[in-house]
N, C-alpha and C positions, 0 to 999 in steps of 0.2 A: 290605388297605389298601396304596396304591403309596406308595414312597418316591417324592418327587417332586424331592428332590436331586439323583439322578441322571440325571434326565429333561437331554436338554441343546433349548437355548436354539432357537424355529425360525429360521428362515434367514431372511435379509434379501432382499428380492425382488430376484432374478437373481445369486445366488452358489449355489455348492454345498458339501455337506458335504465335508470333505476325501478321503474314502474314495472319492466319485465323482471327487474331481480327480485321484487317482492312475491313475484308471481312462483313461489317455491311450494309444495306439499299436498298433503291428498285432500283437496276442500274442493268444493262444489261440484261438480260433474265429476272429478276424477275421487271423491270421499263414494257418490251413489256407484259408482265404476268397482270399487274397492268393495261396496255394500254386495254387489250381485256376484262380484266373483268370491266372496263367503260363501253367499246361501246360494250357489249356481249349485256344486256340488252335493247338496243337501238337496233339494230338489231334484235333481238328478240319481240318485239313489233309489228317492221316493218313485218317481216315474219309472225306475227299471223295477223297483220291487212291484207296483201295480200293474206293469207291463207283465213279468212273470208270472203273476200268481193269476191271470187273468185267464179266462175259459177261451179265446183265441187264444192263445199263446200256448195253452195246453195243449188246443188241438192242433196248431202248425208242427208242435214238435214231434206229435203224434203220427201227423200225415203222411201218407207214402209217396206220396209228388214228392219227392226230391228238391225240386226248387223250394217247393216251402218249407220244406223241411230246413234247408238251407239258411234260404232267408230268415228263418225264427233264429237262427246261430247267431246270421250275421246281424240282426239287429241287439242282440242280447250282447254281442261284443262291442258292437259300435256305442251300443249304453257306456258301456264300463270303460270305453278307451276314453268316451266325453266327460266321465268324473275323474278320470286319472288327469287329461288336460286340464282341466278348471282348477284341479290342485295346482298341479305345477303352475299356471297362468297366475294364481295368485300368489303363491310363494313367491314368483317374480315380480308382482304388480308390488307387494309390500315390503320386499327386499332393493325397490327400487333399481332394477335391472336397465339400461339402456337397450336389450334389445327386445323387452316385455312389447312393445309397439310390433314388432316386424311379428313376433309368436302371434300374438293377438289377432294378428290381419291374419295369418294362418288357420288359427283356429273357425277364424269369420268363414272361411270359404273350406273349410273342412264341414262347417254346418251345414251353409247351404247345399254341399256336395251330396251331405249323406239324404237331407231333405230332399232333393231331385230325388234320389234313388229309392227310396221311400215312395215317393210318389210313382214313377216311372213302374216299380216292381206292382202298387197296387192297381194301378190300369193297369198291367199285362195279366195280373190274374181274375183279375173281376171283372173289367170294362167298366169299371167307376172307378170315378175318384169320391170320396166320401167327405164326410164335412170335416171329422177332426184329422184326416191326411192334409187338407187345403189348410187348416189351422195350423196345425205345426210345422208346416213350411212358411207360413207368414211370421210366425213367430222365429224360424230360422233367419229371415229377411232382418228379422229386427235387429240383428248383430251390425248388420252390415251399414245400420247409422252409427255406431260407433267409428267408420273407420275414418271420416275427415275428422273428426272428433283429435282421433288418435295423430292423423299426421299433422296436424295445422297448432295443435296446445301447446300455449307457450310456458304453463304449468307444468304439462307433463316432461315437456323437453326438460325442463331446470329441474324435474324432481326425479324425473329418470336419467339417473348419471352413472351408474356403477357397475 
């Protein structure tokens, strides 16, 4: 049999319990959230400045294949379009934006996209795929546990309002 004294009372439509109201700001999962999209950009810099100055990269720009010649562009772009997003993503994660969530999921499947293509372009000119192509598509993966993260926080919901 339930005591049903203890039971408490439901909620009046569009209020919360108080234990979700305390649940407001950038702390725990959403403070390291806040940490990575800092240094996302800074790292990303780093890896296009080591991408460009690198003796592949010299020679794709060099090459008269067309396609690589191409591709070396469009990776060298696709760098710099991902530190331009990580800016904006954070300007809105700590400007507390209500629609940083929905960009965010964007960004998740702009990774993996470019990661496919990444991989996809290096089997079509080598017939490998190499160890650090397989690496940085896993690491493209790893966005993509952020996004229950992202819909289900009942932190982020209360501290993304604006």
């Amino acid at each position: 049999m339930t005591d049903t004294a203890n039971l408490e009372p439901p909620f009046a439509p569009g209020t919360q319990p108080e234990k979700a109201k305390k649940l407001v700001g950038l702390y725990g999962w959403a403070a390291f959230l806040g940490f990575l999209l800092v240094t996302g950009p800074i790292r990303a810099l780093v890896e296009t400045a080591k991408l460009e100055g690198s003796d592949l990269f010299k020679a794709m720009l060099a090459s008269d294949v067309p396609a690589i010649h191409y591709y070396s562009v469009f990776l060298a772009a696709a760098n710099l379009v991902n530190v331009g997003l990580l800016v904006f993503l954070a300007v809105m994660f700590f400007k507390h934006k209500k629609t940083f969530t929905k960009w965010f999921i964007s960004y998740c499947l702009y990774c993996v996209a470019i990661g496919l293509v990444n991989v996809a372009w290096v089997y079509a000119v080598s017939g490998v795929i190499d160890d650090d192509t397989v690496a940085s598509l896993f690491g493209n993966f790893f966005f993509w546990l952020w996004i229950p993260y992202l819909l289900r926080s009942k932190r982020l919901a209360n501290t993304m309002v604006h």
